[in-house]
N, C-alpha and C positions, 0 to 999 in steps of 0.2 A: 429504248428509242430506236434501233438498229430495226427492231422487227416490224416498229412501225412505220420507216423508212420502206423500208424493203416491200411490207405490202402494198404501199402504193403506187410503188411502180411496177405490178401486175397488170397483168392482162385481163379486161373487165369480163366476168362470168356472171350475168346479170342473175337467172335462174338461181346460181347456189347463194348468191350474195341475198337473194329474198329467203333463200331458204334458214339462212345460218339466224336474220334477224329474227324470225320464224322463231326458231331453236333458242334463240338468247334470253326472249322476251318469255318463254312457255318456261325456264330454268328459274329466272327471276321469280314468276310469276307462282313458283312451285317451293320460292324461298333458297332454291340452290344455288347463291348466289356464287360462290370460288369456281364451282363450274361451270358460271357462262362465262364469267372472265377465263378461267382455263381455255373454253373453246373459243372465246374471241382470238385469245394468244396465239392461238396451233395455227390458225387460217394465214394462210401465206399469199393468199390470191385475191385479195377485195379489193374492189376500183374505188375508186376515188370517191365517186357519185356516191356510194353509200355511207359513205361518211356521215353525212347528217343525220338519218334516218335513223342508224345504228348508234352512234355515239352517246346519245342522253341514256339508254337503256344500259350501256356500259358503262358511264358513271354514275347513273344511280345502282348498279351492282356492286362497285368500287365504296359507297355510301353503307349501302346497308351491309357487304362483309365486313366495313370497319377494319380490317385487315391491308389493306391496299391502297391505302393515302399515296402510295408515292407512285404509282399508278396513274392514277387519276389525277398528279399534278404534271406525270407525262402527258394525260391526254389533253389535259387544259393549255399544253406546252404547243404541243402540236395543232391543235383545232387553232390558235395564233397562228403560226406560224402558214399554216394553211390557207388564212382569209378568212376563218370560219365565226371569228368573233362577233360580226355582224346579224348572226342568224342567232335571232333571242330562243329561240329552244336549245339550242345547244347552251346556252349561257342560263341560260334558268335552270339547265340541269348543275349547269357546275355551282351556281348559288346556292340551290338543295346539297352538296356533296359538302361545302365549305361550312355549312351548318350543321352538322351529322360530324364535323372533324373538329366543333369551337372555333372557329377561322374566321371570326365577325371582318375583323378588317379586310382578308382577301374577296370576303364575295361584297362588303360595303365597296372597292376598289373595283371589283367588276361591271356593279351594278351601276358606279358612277360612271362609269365608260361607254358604259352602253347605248349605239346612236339611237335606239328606237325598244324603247322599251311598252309588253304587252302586259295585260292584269296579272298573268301567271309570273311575269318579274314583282312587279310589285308583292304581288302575292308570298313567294318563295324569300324575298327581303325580310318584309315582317316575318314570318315564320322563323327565318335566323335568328331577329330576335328575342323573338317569343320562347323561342326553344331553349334559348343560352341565359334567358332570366334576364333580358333588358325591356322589364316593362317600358320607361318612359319612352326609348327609341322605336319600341313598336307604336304605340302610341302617335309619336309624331312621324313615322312613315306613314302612319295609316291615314294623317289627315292630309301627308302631301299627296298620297295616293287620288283621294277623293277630289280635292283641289284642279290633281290633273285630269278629272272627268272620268274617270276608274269606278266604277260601283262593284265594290265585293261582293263573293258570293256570301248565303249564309253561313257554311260554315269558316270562314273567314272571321268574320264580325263575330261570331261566337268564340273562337278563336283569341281573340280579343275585347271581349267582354269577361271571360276569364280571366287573363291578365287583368283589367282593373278589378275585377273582384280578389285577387290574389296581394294586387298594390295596395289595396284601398283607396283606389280613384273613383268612387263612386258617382261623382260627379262627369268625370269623363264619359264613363257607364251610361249614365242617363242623356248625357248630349248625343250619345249612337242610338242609343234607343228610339229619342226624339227626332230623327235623323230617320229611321227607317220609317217611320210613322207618314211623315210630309214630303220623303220622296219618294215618289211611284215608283223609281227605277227598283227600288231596295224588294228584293224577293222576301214572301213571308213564309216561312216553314217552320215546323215544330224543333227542328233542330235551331232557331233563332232564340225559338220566344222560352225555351228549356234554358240556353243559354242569362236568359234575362232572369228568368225565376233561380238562376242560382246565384246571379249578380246579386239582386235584392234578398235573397233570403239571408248570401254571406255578407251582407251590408245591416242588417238585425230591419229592414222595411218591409215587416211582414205585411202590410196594407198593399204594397204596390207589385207583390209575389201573388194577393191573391186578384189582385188586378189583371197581372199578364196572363193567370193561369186559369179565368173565367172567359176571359177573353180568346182563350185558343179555341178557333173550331176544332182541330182535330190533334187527340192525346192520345200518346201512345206508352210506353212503359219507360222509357227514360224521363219522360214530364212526370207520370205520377210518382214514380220515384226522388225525382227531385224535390215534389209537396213534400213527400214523408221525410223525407232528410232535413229538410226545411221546419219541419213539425217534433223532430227530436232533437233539432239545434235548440227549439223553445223551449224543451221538455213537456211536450203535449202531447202526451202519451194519446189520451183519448183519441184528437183530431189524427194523430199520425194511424191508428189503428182505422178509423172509419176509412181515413182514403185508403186502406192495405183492402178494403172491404166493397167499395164503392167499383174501385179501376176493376174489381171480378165482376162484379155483377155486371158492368156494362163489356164485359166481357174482353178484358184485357189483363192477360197473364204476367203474373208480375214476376221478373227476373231476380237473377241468384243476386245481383247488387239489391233489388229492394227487397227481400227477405232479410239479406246483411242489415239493410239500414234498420229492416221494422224491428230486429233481435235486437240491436244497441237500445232502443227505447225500452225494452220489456224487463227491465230492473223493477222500473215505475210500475210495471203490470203484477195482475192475481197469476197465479199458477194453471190455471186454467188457460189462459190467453196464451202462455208460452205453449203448453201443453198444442194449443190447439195451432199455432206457427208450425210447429214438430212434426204433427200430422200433416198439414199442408209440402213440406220440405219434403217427408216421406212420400206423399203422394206421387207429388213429381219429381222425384228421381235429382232433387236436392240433398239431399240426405249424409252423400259419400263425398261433399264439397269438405276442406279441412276448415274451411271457414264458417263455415254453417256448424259444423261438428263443436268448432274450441266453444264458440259464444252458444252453443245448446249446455255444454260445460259446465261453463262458466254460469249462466243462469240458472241448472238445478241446483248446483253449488252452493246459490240464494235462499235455499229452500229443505230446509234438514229431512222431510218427507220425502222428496224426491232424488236424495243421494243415491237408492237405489238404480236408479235410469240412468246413471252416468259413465255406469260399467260398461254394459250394450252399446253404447253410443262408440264408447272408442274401443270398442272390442271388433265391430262392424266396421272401422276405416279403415278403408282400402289403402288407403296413402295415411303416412304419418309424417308429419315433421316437428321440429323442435317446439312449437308454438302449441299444437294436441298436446305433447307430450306437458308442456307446463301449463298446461290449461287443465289439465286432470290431477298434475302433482297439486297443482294450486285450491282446485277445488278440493280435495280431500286435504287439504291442510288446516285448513279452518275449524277443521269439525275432531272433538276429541276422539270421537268412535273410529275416524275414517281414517289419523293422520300416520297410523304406523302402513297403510297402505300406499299413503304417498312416499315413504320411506323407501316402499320393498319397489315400488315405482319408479323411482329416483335410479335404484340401481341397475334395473332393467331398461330402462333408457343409454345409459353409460354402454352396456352391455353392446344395444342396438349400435353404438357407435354414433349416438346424438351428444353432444357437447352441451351443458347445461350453460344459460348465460343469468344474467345478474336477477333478472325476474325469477327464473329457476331455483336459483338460490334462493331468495328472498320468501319460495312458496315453501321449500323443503326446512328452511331455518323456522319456519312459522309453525310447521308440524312437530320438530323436535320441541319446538316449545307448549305445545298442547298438548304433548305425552304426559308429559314431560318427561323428555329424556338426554340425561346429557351426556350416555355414551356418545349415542349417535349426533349429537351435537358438536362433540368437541372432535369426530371424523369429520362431518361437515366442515367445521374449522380446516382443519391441513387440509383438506380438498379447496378450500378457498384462498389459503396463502400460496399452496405448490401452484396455483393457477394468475395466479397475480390477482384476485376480484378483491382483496383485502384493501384496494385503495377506492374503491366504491363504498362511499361516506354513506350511502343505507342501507349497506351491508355489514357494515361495520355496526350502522347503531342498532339492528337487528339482531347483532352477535352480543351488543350488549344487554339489551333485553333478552336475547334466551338463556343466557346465563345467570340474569337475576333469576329470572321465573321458574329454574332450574335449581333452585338454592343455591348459586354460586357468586358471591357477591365479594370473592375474591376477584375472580377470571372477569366476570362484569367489569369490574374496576379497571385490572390490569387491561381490558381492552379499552379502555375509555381513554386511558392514560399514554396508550399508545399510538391514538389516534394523530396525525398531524398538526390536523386544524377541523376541530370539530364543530358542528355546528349547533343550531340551537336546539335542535331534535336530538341528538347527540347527549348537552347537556341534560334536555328532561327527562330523557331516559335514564341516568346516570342518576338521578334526583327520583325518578321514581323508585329505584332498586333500592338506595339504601330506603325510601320509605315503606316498603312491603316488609321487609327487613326489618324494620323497625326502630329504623335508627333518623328519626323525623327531627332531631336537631343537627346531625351529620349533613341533611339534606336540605337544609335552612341554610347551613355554611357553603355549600354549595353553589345553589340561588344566588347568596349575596354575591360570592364569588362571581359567579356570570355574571350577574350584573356590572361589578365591579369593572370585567374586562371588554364594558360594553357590548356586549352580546343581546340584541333584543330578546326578550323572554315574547310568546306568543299563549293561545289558549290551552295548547296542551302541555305548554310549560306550567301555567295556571292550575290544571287538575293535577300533575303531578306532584307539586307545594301544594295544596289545596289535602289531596290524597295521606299525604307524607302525616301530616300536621293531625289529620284526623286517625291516622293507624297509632301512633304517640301520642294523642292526648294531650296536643299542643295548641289549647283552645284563644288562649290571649293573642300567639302569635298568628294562629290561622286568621283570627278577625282582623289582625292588625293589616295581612295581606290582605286580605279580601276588601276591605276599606279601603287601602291605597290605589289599587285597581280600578274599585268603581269612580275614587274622585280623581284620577286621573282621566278617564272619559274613557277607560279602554274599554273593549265590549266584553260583557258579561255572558256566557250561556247558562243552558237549562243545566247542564253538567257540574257548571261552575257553583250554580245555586245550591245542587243537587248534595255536592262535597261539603260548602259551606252547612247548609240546612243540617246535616247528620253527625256535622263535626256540635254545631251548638247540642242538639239534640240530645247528643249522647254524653256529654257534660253535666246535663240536668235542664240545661237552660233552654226548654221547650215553650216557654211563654216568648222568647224571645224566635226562635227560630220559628214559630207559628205567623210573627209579625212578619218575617222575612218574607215567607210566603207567600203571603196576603201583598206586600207593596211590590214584589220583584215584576211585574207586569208580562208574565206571560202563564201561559195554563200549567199547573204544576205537571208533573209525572207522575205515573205509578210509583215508580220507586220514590221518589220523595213525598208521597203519600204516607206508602206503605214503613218508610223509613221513621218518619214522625209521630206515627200514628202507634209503632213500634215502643217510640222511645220514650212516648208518653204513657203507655203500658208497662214499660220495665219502671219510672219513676213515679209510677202513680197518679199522674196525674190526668185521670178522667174528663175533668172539667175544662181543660185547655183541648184532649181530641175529639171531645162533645161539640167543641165551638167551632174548630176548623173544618169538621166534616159536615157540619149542618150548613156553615157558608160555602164550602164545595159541593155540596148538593145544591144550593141554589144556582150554580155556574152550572152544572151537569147533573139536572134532574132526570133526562132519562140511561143513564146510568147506573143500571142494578148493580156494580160493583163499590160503588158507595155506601149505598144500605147497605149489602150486609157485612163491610166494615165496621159504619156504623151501630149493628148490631151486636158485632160481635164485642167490642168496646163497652156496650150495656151488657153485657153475657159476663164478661171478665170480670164487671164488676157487682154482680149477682141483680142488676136492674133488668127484672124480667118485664112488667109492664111494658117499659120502654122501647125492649125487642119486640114486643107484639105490638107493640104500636108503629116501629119501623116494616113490618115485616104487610103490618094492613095497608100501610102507606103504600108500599111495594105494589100489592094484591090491586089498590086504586087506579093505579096510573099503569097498569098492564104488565109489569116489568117482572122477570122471571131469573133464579140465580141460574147461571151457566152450569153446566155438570161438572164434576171432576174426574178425574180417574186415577187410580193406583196401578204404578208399573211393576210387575213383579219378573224378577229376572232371575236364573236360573246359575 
């Protein structure tokens, strides 16, 4: 306070007094922010007069170094004490400075004081609370704002059109909307109506997203961006891909945000489509973004032919961080060929001095279990307890399935049992191991047990009993589950059938798991195809996979891989006619068997 005393009772030197503002605002302006407060400090000689002019630029210095709070409640001390509180720029800068510090109440205190308040007060108000996460109060500043004859800029009202999209005041949303439309005063620019199409797309009204966004004369790369974000919130791959296609052709270059967003869709996509995103990113010098790079990743990852391309991808980044680093452990984890490479990954990373975090783990625990290997498993283990991630409940139940899947249905256990409070993923896990195991009435006592401790059981609780029951040969009790299930009204899937169906099947009782089939109301699978069609073959019984595959050809007639099941079923059973009579059927309706091929490995 002394130095600010003291400079104002200098001698006014108008010339250096323009020049230092000069100097403060080009420091600011350059992000140096400790050195233009430094150099406001040093100056010994500034008149009084430049007070004003100077002083917002050195509290928004004091703002954005974040460092200097107690600075900046000197200078709000003094600009009092001076008379200065009257002049709303100086007071709209200390509104901006109290927002930047969480200080809702000192600058709401300001702002109430203030004899004459302009748009940039109002303005800087709401942004405090927009900033600090008080939708409703921005909200209801914003309408006393309008009330007092105040019309915001665009980006204001966008500003706040976010906020109800983030509250879900959709409603409030559409009354600004409605509001810029019928009053003239309201400026219209694509930075508004971008705003609105994100309103409606996070409000699920995709009608009124393509309302605002037909209705823009002029689009620029954050609108189409926001279509396409809007188009993989739906999962419409397709439409999200045309507008990735359309915004080039009319000749607008879409940014590293809409590449990000078109990648998040391209799960849903062919490998060609990614492929051909990859080249567009390479073209223009996207390529070396670490965000661009993990989700390129992550989607060959998708795709067992394309494992290859994942190596060059992150052998080419120029920058790595923790997120590359588990986006590569993660995609070679999945895959048995790749997953000792996530391993030798895992350690090389450590190396680099990157800290593995719980997704980390979760990619490289996934790899030791597709070795299967439980040296390297049970290192991962103490690397997980010395680190504390051992209270991360889906780490925990990851350690128990790598342990089953590893033949260890001790160490499985013993981590189940030492879990806190485990949950119901947890239990199915636990319930799956002794079933693989083979121990399917262990994992019945189990079940009941959950149940017992009121634990909801879910659907992959369901396949895990379902599974248990069918690796033991525990066909009374699988149906008795499966019964109680459905007349309970819980939901059934194709997986759930799929267990069911294989468990009858393999029993003998293939006239009845054929029925299942037939009423379960959704399109079978391959594998519950291939399953029944199987177990009717080991039991002999012809005449029951003569009937289902002749009713499954009439659901999927152009389907060549029915025929020549179907044939092959007349082959097994020396009915040659039969086969040629499938096989001319085939020949009638155009339909050709797909090739096969033998892998021979060295």
């Amino acid at each position: 306070m002394n130095i600010l005393v003291r400079r104002f009772n200098s001698i006014p030197t108008s010339q250096q007094d323009t020049k230092l503002i000069r100097q403060i605002k080009d420091l600011i302006l350059q992000g140096l922010h400790v050195e233009a407060l430094h150099l406001y400090k040093n100056q010994l000689h500034l008149h009084v007069d430049t007070f004003t002019p100077i002083i917002p630029s050195v509290i928004k210095a004091c703002s954005l170094s974040q460092t200097h709070h107690g600075f900046g409640l000197q200078l709000h001390s003094h600009s009092l004490k001076l008379g200065f509180n009257s002049e709303s720029v100086i007071s709209n800068s200390i509104i901006s400075f109290y927002a930047k510090y969480h200080d809702i109440n000192s600058a709401r205190k300001l702002f109430d004081e203030m004899s004459q308040r302009d748009s940039i007060s109002w303005n800087s108000m709401i942004n405090c609370y927009t900033q600090n996460g008080n939708c409703l109060e921005s909200l209801q500043m914003f309408k006393k704002m309008y009330e007092c004859g105040f019309v915001a800029k665009p980006e204001l009202i966008a500003s706040i059109l976010s906020v109800c999209a983030q509250c879900q005041r959709t409603k409030s949303g559409k009354m600004i909307h409605d509001l810029s439309i019928v009053d003239e005063r309201f400026e219209n620019s694509v930075f508004l109506s971008t705003a609105l199409l994100d309103l409606y797309w996070k409000s699920s009204d995709s009608r009124m997203a393509f309302h605002v966004f037909d209705s823009m004369e002029d689009k620029n790369e954050v609108s189409w961006t926001s279509m396409i974000q809007g188009y993989t919130g739906i999962h419409d791959s397709n439409m999200a891909i045309d507008s990735f296609r359309k915004m080039q052709i009319k000749g607008i270059k879409p940014n590293i945000v809409t590449l990000i967003s078109i990648l998040h869709i391209s799960l849903e996509l062919n490998l060609n489509t990614i492929k051909s995103i990859h080249g567009y990113a390479f073209r223009h010098g996207f390529h070396s973004d670490i965000r661009i790079s993990s989700s390129l990743i992550h989607l060959y990852s998708t795709h067992t032919s394309s494992l290859p391309l994942i190596k060059p991808i992150f052998e080419n980044s120029t920058q790595r961080d923790l997120i590359l680093w588990t986006s590569i452990i993660s995609a070679y984890s999945h895959h048995k060929e790749t997953a000792k490479n996530s391993i030798s990954l895992f350690n090389q990373m450590q190396k680099e001095k990157f800290h593995p975090n719980s997704i980390t783990l979760l990619g490289i625990l996934d790899a030791c279990t597709n070795i299967p290997s439980i040296t390297s498993g049970i290192g991962i283990h103490g690397y997980i307890i010395k680190t504390g991630f051992d209270s991360d409940i889906s780490i925990t139940n990851s350690l128990i399935n790598m342990y089953s899947k590893c033949r260890s249905l001790k160490d499985s256990l013993k981590v189940f049992q030492e879990t806190p409070t485990p949950d119901h993923v947890s239990w199915s896990v636990i319930i799956n191991a002794y079933g693989i195991h083979g121990y399917g009435e262990k994992a019945l006592e189990i079940f009941k047990e959950m149940k017992e401790k009121g634990i909801e059981h879910d659907s992959i609780t369901l396949v895990s009993v379902l599974s248990a029951c069918n690796h033991s040969g525990l066909v009374e009790e699988g149906d008795r589950i499966f019964s109680e299930v459905k007349n309970d009204g819980k939901l059934i899937n194709l997986e759930h059938y799929a267990c069911y169906i294989d468990l009858l099947g393999r029993s003998g009782k293939v006239e009845k798991a054929s029925e299942v089939m037939r009423k379960m109301g959704m399109k079978p699978s391959v594998k519950i195809m291939s399953s029944l069609v199987s177990n009717c073959r080991i039991h002999g019984r012809l005449d029951v996979a003569e009937n289902m595959l002749s009713w499954f050809i009439e659901l999927e007639s152009d389907d060549a891989a029915n025929y020549v099941l179907l044939s092959m079923i007349y082959a097994e059973f020396g009915k040659w006619l039969n086969v040629e009579g499938v096989w001319r059927d085939m020949k009638l309706r155009g339909l050709k068997k797909s090739c096969g091929f033998n892998r021979v490995e060295n």
